[in-house]
N, C-alpha and C positions, 0 to 999 in steps of 0.2 A: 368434208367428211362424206364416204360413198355411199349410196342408201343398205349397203348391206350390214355396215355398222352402227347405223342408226336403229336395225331393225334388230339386232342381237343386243343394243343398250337399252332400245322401247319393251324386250323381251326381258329383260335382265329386272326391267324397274318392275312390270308384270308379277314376276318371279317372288320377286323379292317382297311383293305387298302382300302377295301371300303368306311368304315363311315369314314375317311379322303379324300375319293374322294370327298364323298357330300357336307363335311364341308363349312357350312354355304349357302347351296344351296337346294333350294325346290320347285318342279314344284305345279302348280295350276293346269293348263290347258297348255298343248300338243296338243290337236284338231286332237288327229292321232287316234282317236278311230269313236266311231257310236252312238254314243248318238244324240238324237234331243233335242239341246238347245233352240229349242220350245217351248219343256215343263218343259226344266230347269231353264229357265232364268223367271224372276216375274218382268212383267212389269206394269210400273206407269205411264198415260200421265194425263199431268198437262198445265194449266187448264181443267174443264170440255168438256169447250167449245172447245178443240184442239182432244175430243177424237174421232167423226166422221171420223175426217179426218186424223188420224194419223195411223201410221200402221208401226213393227218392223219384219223383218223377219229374221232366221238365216239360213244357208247354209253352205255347204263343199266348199271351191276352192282347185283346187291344183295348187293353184299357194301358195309356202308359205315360209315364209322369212328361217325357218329350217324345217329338216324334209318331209313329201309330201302332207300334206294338212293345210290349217286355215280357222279360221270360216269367213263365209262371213256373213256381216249384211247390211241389206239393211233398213235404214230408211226415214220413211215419217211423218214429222212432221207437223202439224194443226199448223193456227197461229192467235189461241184463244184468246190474248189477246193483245191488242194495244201498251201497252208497252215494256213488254219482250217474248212476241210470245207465247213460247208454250214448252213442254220440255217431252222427254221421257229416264225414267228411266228402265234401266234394270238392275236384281242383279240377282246373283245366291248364295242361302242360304245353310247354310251345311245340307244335306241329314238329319240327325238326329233333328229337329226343338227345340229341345230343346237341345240344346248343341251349342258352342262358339268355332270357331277356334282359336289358339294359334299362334300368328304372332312376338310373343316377342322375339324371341331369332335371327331375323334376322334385317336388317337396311335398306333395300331399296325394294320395289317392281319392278318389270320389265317388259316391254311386245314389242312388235312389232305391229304398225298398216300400213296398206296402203291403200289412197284411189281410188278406181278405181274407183268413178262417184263422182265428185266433187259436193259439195252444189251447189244447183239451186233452184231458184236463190241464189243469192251471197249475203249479207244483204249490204246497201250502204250508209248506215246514219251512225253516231257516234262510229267511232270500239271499243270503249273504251262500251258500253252499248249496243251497238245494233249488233252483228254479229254471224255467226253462232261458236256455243261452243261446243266444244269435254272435257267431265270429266270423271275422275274415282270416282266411290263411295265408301265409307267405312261406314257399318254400327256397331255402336259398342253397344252390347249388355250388356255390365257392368251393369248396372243400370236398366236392364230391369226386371219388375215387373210382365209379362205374364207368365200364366203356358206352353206356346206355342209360338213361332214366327207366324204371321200370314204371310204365303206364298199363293202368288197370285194376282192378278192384282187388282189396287187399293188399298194397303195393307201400303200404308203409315199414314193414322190417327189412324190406330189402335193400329199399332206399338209404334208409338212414343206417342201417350196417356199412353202407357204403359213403356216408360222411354227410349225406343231404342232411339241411337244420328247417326246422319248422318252427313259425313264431305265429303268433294270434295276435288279435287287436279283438281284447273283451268288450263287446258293445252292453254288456247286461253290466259292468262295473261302474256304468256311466246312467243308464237304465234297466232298473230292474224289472220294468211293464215295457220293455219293448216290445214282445213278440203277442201286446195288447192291445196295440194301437191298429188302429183301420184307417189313418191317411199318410199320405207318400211321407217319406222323412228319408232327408236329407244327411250322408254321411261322409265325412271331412277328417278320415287319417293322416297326421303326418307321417312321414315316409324317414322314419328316427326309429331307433330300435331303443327300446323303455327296460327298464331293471324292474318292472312290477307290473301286475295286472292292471292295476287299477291308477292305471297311469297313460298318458296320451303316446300311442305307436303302439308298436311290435314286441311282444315280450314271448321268450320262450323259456317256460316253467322246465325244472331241473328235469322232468321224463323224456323231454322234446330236445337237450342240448348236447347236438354232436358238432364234428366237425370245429372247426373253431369256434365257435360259442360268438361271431362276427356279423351281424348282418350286413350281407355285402350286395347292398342296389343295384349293381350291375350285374350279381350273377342271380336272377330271380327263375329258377327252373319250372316253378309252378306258382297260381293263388286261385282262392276260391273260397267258399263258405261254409262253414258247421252250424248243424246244432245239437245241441246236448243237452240233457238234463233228465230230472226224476221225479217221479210220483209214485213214491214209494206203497201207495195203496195195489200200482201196477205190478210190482214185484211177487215175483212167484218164489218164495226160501227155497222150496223144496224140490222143482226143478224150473231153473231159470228162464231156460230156452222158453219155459210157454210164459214167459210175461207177457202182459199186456203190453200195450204202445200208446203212447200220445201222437196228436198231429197236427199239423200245422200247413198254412197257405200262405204266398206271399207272392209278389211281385218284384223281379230286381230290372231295374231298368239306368241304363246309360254310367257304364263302369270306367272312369278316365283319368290320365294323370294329370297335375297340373301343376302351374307355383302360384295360383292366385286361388286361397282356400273360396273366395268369394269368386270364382269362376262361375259364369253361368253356362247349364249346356246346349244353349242354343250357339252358343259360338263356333264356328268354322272351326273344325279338327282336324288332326292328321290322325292316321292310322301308326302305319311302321318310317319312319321318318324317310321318307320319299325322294328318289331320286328321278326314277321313271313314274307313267300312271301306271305300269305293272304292279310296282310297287306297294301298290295300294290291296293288299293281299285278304283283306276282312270284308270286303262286301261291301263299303261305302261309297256316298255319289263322287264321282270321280272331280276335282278341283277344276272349273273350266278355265281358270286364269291359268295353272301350270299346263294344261293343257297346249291354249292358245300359243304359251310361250314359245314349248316345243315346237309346234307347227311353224310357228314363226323363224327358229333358227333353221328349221330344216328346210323348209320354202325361198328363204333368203337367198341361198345362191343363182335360183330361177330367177326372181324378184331383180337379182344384181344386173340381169341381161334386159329389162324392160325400162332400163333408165332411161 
C-alpha cells in the first residue's frame, strides 16, 4: 500500500474521531465571540400599548455558566394590557432569510440561564394566569409562503399571514419562581411538538396556529426568547401607553442541540455540520483534528514523491 493511501486512511480515522466526537451534538450559540445581538436578535412587544415602555437590551457578562463569557439581557417590559400585561419577543433568524434550519436529526434543545436582577415587581395575583413568564420560541417555516422571512421589529403579522407557525416551550408551567432564582439552571426541551402548555416541548396556543398546525424540525426559520406577564398595579385603565413596566436581568449562556438530554457542554461541538473549516460559520475554535486531516489529503501527493 503506497504512502499516499495510507495518509488519506490515517486522515480519514483523524476525521472520523472527530465526527464521533460531535455525534449527536450542535452548538447554536457559544456567546464567546463579538457579535451585537442588538442587531441580531428581531424583536416583537405586544401589545401596542406595552411598546413606549418596553425595552430589551443585550450585553457580554463574564460571568458564564462554560467558557468566559454569556449574553446579558436585560428586560423591560410595559404592562399594556390589563389582563395578560405585555410580552417581548426576541428571535434570531438564519442569516440567509430565505433558507430554514434543519433541527431534525437531534431530540433535545439545551441552554443555561441566570438571573441576576429578579422580576420587579413580582406579579401577586393568580400564578397559574397572572405571573412573570420565561419562554423559548420556535418558529417553523414549513408552510411559509413568502419569498422572504420578514426580519425585524414588529415582524409578526407579516410572517405569519404568510403561513410561518410559532410554538413556545412554557418554562413558568414547569416553575412558577423561575424568573426568581439567582443560580445558573439548567434547560432540557425536547425537540416534540405537545398539545398543551403545561406539557414537555413546543405547544402552539390557537392565536399562534397557521400554516399547518405541524411542527416540522427541519424547517425551523427562527428561535429565541420571551417574556411576558403582569402586574396589574402597573396598569394604567385610562391611558395604557403610560403603564408602568417590570424588569428583569439574566444571563443566557451555551444554546445547543443534542440527543443526550444529559449532555455536558464542555463537549467538543460542531457548529453548521461541517464539511470545510469555512464551514464553521459562528465564531467557534476551529477542530484541529479536521483541520490536520485536510492538510493531510492535500499534502499527500507531495508526500507521494518523497518515498
Amino acid at each position: 500500500m503506497n504512502v499516499k493511501i495510507l495518509l488519506i486512511l490515517f486522515a480519514i480515522v483523524l476525521f472520523a474521531g472527530f465526527t464521533f466526537a460531535q455525534d449527536g451534538v450542535r452548538v447554536l450559540n457559544d456567546f464567546e465571540g463579538d457579535e451585537d445581538y442588538n442587531q441580531l436578535f428581531s424583536t416583537l412587544v405586544v401589545p401596542v400599548e406595552s411598546i413606549p415602555n418596553s425595552d430589551v437590551k443585550f450585553s457580554y457578562s463574564d460571568d458564564a455558566y462554560v467558557g468566559s463569557k454569556s449574553l446579558q439581557i436585560d428586560w423591560t417590559e410595559g404592562c399594556g394590557n390589563p389582563d395578560w400585561g405585555g410580552a417581548i419577543k426576541c428571535k434570531l433568524f438564519n442569516p440567509d432569510t430565505t433558507a430554514m434550519w434543519d433541527w431534525s436529526d437531534y431530540a433535545y434543545v439545551k441552554f443555561y440561564f441566570k438571573v441576576t436582577a429578579p422580576a420587579d415587581p413580582l406579579s401577586d395575583n393568580d400564578p397559574v394566569f397572572d405571573q412573570n413568564r420565561f419562554r423559548m420560541l420556535l418558529f417553523d417555516g414549513s408552510d411559509f409562503e413568502g419569498a422572504e422571512k420578514v426580519v425585524g421589529d414588529q415582524d409578526f403579522a407579516n410572517n405569519a399571514a404568510a403561513g410561518m407557525e410559532f410554538y413556545f416551550y412554557y418554562l413558568e408551567s414547569f416553575d412558577y419562581t423561575i424568573l426568581e432564582e439567582s443560580d445558573w439552571q439548567e434547560v432540557t426541551i425536547p425537540l416534540v411538538q405537545s398539545t398543551a402548555q403545561d406539557e414537555e416541548g413546543f405547544f402552539a396556543p390557537s392565536w399562534a396556529s397557521f400554516g399547518n398546525n405541524m411542527l416540522d424540525f427541519d424547517a425551523i426559520a427562527a428561535y429565541g426568547w420571551e417574556i411576558s406577564g403582569v402586574a396589574v398595579q402597573l396598569h394604567d385603565p385610562v391611558t395604557p401607553e403610560n403603564s408602568g413596566a417590570w424588569t428583569c436581568t439574566m444571563l443566557l449562556d451555551h444554546v445547543f442541540l443534542t440527543n443526550d438530554p444529559a449532555a455536558d457542554p464542555t463537549t467538543a461541538v460542531e457548529k453548521e455540520d461541517p464539511v470545510t473549516v469555512s464551514d464553521f460559520v459562528l465564531q467557534q475554535n476551529y477542530p484541529i483534528r479536521l483541520i490536520q486531516a485536510q492538510q493531510l489529503i492535500i499534502l499527500s501527493p507531495k508526500l507521494k514523491m518523497l518515498r
